[in-house]
C-alpha positions as CSV (number, residue, x, y, z in Angstrom):
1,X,-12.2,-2.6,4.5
2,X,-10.6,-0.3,7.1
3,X,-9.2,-0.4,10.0
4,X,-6.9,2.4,11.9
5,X,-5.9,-1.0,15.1
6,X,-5.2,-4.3,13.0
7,X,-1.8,-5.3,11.8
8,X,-0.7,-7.5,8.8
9,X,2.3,-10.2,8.8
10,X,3.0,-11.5,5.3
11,X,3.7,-15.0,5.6
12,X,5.3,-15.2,2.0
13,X,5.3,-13.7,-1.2
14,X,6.1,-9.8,0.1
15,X,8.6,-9.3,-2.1
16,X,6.3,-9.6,-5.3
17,X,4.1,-6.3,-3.7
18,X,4.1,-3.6,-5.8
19,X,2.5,-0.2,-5.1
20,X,1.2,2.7,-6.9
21,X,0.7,5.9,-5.2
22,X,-0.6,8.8,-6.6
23,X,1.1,11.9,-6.6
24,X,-0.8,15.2,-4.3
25,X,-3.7,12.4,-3.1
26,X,-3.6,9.9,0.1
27,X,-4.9,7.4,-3.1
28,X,-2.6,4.0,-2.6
29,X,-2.9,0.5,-4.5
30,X,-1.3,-2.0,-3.8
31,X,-1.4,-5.5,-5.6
32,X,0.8,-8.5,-6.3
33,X,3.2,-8.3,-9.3
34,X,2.7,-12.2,-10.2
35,X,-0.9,-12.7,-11.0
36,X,-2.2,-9.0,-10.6
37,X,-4.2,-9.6,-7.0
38,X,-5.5,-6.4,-5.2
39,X,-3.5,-6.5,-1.4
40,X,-3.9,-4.6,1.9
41,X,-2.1,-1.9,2.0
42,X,-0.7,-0.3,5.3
43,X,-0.8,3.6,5.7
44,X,0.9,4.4,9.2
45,X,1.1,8.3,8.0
46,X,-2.6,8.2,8.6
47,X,-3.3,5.0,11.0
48,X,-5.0,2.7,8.4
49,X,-4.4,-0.2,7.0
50,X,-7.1,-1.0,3.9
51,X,-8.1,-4.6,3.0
52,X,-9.3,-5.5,-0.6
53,X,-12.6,-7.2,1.3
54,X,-12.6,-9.6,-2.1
55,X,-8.7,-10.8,-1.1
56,X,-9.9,-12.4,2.5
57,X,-10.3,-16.6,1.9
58,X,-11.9,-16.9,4.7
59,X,-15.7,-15.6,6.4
60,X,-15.7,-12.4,8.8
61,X,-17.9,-11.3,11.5
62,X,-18.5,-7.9,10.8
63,X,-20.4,-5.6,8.3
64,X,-20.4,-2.9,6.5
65,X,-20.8,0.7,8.1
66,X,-20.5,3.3,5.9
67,X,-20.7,4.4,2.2
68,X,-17.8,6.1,1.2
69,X,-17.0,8.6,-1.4
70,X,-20.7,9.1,-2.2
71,X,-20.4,12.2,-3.6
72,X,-17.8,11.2,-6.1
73,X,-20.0,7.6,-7.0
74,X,-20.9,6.8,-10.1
75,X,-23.9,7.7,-11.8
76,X,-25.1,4.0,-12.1
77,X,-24.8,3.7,-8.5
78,X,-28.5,4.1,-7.4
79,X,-31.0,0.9,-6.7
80,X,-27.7,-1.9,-7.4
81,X,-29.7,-3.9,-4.8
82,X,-32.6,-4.5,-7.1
83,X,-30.6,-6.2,-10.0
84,X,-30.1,-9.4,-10.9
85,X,-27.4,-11.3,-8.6
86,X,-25.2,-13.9,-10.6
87,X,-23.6,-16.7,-8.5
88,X,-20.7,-17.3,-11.2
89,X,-19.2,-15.3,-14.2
90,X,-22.3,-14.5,-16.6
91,X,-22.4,-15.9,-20.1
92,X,-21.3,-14.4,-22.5
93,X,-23.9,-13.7,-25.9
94,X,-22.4,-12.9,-29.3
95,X,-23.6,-9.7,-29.0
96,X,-21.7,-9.0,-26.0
97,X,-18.5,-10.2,-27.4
């Protein structure tokens, strides 16, 4: 998720963020050095601050927008609202492992 007006206070653990930008793109990641967690991640260079919508513990009153980066989407992106939706992790066959 997006947004170019909210703000983000870190009530603990902001020493343990570690970011990876790469080089010649606006491309950022930021994520927690402990357990691996993808984080929000502020960009004031270009007004935005971007939140992992899977981090947030708590419901939100808003929806979805846009599509981004269509035309670099993978090529198994088409019809994903037709498949089968899993409440938990799936199980795992012997063939799969």
């Amino acid at each position: 998720m997006f947004s170019s007006t909210a703000k983000i206070t870190w009530v603990s653990g902001e020493a343990n963020i570690k970011t990876f930008h790469l080089p010649g793109t606006r491309h950022m990641k930021s994520f927690c050095s402990d357990c691996g967690s993808a984080l929000p991640i502020s960009q004031p260079e270009v007004g935005l601050l971007a939140v992992p919508a899977g981090s947030l513990d708590t419901p939100i009153d808003i929806l979805p927008n846009a599509h981004i980066c269509c035309s670099s989407r993978a090529n198994w992106d088409e019809g994903l609202a037709s498949i089968e939706r899993i409440d938990g992790l799936p199980m795992m066959s012997q063939e799969m492992v």
